[in-house]
TIKETOR-375512 format. One record per residue (C-alpha): residue in one letter; x negated, y negated, z. Coordinates in pm, 1 decimal, padded with zeros to 6 digits, always signed. Layout:
R|aa|x|y|z
R|a|X|Y|Z
...
% end
This chain:
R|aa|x|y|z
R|x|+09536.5|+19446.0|+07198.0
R|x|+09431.7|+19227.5|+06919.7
R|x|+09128.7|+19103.7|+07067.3
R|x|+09161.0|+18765.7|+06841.6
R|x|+09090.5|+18463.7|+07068.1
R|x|+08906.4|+18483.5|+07389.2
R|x|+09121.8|+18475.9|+07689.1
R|x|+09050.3|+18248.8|+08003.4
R|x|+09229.1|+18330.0|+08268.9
R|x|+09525.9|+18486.8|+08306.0
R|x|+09768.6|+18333.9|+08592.9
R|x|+10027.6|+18534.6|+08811.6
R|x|+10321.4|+18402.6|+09004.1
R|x|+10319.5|+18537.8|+09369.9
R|x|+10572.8|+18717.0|+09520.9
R|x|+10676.2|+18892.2|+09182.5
R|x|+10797.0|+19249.6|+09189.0
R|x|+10592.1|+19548.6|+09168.2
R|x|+10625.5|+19676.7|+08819.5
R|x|+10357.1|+19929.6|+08606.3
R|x|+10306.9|+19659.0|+08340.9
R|x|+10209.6|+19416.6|+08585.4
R|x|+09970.2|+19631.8|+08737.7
R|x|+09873.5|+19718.2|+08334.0
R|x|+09796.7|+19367.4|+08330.7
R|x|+09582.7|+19353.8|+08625.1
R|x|+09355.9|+19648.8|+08476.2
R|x|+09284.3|+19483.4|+08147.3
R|x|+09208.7|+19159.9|+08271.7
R|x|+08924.7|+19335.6|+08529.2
R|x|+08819.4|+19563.5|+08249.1
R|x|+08753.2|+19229.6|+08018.7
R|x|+08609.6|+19064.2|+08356.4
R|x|+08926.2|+18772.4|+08325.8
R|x|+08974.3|+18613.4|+08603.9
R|x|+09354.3|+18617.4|+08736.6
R|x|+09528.2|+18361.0|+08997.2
R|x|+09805.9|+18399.2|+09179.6
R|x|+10010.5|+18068.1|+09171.4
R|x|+10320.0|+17971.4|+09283.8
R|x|+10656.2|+17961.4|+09063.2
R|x|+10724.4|+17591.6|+09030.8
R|x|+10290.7|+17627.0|+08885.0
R|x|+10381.7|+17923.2|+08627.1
R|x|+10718.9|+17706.1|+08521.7
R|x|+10513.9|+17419.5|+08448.1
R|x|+10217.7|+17588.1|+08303.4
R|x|+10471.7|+17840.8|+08038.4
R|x|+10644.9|+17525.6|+07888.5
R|x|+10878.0|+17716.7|+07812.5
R|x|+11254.5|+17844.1|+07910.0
R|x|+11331.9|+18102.0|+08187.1
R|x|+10929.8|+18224.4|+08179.6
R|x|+10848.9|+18569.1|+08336.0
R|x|+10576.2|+18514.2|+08559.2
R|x|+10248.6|+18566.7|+08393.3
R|x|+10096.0|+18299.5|+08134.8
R|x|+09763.4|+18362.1|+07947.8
R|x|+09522.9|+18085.5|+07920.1
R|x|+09351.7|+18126.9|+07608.4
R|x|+09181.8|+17951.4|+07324.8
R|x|+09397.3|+17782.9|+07031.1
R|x|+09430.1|+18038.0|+06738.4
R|x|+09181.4|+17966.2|+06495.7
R|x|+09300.8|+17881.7|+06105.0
R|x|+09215.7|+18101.4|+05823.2
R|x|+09121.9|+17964.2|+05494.7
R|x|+09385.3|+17943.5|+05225.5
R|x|+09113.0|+18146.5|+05001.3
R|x|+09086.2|+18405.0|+05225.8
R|x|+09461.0|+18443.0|+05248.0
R|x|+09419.6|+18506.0|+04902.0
R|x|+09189.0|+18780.3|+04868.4
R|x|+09310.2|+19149.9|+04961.1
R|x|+09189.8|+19165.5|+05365.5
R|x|+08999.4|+19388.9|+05526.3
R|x|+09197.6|+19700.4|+05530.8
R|x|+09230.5|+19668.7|+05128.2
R|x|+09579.3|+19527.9|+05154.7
R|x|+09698.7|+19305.6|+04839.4
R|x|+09773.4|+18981.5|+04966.7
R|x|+10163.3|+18961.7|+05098.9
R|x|+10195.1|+18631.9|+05204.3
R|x|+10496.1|+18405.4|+05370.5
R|x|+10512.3|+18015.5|+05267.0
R|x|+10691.9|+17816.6|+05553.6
R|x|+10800.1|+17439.7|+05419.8
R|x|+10990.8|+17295.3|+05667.8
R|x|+11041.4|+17478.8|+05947.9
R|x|+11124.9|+17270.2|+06251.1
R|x|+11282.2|+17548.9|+06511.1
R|x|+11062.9|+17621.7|+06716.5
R|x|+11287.6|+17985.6|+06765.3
R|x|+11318.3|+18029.0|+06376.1
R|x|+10932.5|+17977.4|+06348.3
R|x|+10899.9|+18234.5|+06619.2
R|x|+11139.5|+18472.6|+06470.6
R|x|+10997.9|+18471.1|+06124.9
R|x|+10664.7|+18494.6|+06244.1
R|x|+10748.3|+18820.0|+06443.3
R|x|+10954.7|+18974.4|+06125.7
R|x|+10666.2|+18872.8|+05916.5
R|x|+10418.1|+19061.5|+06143.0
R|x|+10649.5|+19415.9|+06148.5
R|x|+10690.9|+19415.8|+05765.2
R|x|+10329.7|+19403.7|+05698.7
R|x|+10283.5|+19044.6|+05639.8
R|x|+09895.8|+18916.7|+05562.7
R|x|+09912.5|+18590.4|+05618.8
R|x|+10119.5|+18283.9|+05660.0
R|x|+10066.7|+17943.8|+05519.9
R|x|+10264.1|+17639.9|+05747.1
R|x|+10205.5|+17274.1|+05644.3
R|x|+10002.7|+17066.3|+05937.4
R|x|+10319.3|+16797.7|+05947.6
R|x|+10664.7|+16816.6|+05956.7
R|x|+10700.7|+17140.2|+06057.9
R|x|+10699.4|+17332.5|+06398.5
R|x|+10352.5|+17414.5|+06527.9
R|x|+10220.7|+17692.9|+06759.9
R|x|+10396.3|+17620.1|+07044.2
R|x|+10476.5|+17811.7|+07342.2
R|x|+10781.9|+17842.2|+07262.1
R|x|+10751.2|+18033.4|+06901.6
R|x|+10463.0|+18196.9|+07080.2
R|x|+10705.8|+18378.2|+07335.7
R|x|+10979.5|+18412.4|+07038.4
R|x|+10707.4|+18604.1|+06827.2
R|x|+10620.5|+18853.0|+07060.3
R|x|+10293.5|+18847.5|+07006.2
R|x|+10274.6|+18816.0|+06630.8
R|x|+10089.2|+18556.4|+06646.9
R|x|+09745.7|+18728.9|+06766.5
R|x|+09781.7|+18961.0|+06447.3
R|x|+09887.7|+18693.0|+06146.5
R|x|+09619.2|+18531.1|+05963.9
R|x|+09725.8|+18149.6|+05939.3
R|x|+09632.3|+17859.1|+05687.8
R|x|+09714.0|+17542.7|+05785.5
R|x|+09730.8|+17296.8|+05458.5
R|x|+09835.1|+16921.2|+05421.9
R|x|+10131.3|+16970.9|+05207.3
R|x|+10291.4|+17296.9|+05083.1
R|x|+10335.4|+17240.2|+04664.8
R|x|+09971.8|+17156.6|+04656.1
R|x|+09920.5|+17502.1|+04830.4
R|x|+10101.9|+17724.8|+04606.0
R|x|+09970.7|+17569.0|+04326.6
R|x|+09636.8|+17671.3|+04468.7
R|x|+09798.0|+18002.9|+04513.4
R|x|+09880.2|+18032.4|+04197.0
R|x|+09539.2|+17964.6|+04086.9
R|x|+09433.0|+18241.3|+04299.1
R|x|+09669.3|+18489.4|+04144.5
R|x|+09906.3|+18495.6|+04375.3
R|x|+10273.3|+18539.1|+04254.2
R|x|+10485.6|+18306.9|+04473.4
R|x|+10849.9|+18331.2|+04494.1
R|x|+11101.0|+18061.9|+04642.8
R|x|+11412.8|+18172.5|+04839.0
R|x|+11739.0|+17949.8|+04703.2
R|x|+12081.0|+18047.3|+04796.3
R|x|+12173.0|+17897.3|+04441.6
R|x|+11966.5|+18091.2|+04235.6
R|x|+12192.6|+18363.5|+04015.2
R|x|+11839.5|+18576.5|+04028.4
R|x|+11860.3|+18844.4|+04290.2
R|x|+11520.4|+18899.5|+04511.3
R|x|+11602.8|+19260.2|+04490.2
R|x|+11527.9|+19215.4|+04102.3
R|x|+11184.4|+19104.7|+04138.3
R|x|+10937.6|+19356.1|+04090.2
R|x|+10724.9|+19269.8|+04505.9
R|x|+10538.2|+19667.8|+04539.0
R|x|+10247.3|+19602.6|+04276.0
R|x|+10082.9|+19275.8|+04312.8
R|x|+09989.3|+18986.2|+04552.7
R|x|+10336.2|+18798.7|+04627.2
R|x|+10387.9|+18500.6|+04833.1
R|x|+10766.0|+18419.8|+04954.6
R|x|+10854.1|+18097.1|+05034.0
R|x|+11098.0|+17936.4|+05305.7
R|x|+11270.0|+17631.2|+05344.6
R|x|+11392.4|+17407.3|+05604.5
R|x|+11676.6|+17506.1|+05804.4
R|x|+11911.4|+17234.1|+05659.9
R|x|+11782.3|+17092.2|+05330.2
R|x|+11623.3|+17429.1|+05215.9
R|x|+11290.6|+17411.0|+04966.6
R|x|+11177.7|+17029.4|+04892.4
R|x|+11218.2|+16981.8|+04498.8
R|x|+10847.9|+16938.9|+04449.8
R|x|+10804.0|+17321.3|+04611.0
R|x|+11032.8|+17474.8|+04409.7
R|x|+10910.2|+17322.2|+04113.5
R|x|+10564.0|+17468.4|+04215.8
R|x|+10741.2|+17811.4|+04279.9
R|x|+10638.5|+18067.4|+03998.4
R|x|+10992.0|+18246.4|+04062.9
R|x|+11324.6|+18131.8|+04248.7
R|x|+11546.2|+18390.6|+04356.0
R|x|+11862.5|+18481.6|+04609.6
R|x|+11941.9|+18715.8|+04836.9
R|x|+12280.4|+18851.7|+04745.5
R|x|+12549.7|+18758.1|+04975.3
R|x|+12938.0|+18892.6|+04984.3
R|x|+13084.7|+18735.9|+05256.1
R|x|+13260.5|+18396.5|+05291.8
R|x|+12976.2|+18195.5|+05432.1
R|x|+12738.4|+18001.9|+05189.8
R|x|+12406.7|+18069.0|+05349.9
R|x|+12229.5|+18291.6|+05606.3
R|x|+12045.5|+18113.5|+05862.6
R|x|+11645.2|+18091.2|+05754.3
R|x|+11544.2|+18354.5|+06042.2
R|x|+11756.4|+18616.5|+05884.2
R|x|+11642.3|+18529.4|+05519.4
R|x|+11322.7|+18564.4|+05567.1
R|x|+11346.6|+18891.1|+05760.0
R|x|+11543.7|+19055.9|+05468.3
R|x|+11304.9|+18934.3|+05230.8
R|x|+10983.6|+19074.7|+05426.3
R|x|+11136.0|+19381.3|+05480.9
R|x|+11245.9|+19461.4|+05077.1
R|x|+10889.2|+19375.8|+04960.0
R|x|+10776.8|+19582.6|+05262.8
R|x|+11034.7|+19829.6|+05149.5
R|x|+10875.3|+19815.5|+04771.3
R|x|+10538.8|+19862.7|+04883.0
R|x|+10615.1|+20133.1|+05088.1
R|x|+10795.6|+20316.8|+04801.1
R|x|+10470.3|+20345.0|+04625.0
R|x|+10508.7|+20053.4|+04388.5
R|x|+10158.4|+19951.3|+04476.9
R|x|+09923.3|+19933.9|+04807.1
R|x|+10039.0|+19921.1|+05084.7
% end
């Protein structure tokens, strides 16, 4: 358990089938003295907000932000800063999706922009699986004035563009505090963010299709500077 926002109440639709994780769920919430209710299923529907819910909804506090400063700074288990920049992200399913891939490859934090972009919502929370309780998040009012900041901070930030003829897997990502950056689903990076980028690059493609959809990019890209790090190219 993460143990990184306080959680209310937890509620329960009745008449649900026994199952082990349900009574899992049961256990922690009496060992953390949470109080659960047992609702009906037209309640849970309307409290989950979001499609086909399973029966149990967590009522807990908003996740709280994380400085962009901190972000920068290797965190608490000595880990240089490996960062993901989303500008633009409107799916709510994307947003969940890259927040989930970001968490498995060792992701330390995520910068979104407070407008224009999809927020926490229940629906990327239930996409993410949970990644959500784990990533660090700054919140800023525009993304180029953040990875400028970045920048500042030493923080080596590289801009995904389907267009660029310089391959990701070129880019030396093991050995120092990176920052990849996403953009929208249709439009890609704004031109004031990739002018702000310190490095554009591609991820090589050979198929007939011109671009991979921004859930899928990001993925790959987490995963090779997870894959980098891992090799021994710097800490990990």
């Amino acid at each position: 358990m993460a143990n990184r926002r306080p959680v209310r109440s937890v509620v329960m639709a009745d008449g649900m089938d026994a199952a082990a994780i349900l009574d899992e769920i049961e256990a922690l919430a009496a060992k953390r003295r949470v109080r659960v209710e047992y609702v009906s299923r037209r309640r849970i529907d309307s409290l989950a907000r979001t499609d086909a819910p399973q029966g149990v909804v967590a009522m807990a506090r908003p996740v709280e932000e994380t400085s962009l400063e901190s972000l920068a700074e290797p965190n608490r288990r000595g880990r240089v800063p490996f960062l993901l920049v989303l500008d633009g992200i409107t799916d709510p399913h994307n947003m969940g999706a890259l927040l989930r891939s970001a968490e498995c490859a060792g992701v330390t934090g995520v910068v979104l922009p407070r407008h224009r972009s999809a927020h926490l919502s229940p629906t990327v929370a239930k996409v993410a699986a949970g990644a959500i309780e784990y990533l660090p998040m700054a919140l800023v009012a525009g993304v180029p004035g953040a990875l400028q900041r970045l920048s500042g901070l030493g923080v080596w930030t590289v801009g995904l563009v389907g267009e660029s003829r310089r391959s990701l897997y070129d880019l030396p990502l093991g050995d120092q505090p990176v920052a990849l950056v996403l953009g929208s689903e249709g439009s890609g990076l704004a031109d004031l963010t990739r002018k702000r980028c310190d490095a554009l690059a591609a991820i090589p493609q050979h198929g007939s299709l011109s671009s991979l959809n921004v859930s899928t990019a990001g993925a790959i890209a987490c995963f090779d500077v997870a894959r980098q790090r891992s090799a021994g190219s710097g800490p990990s």
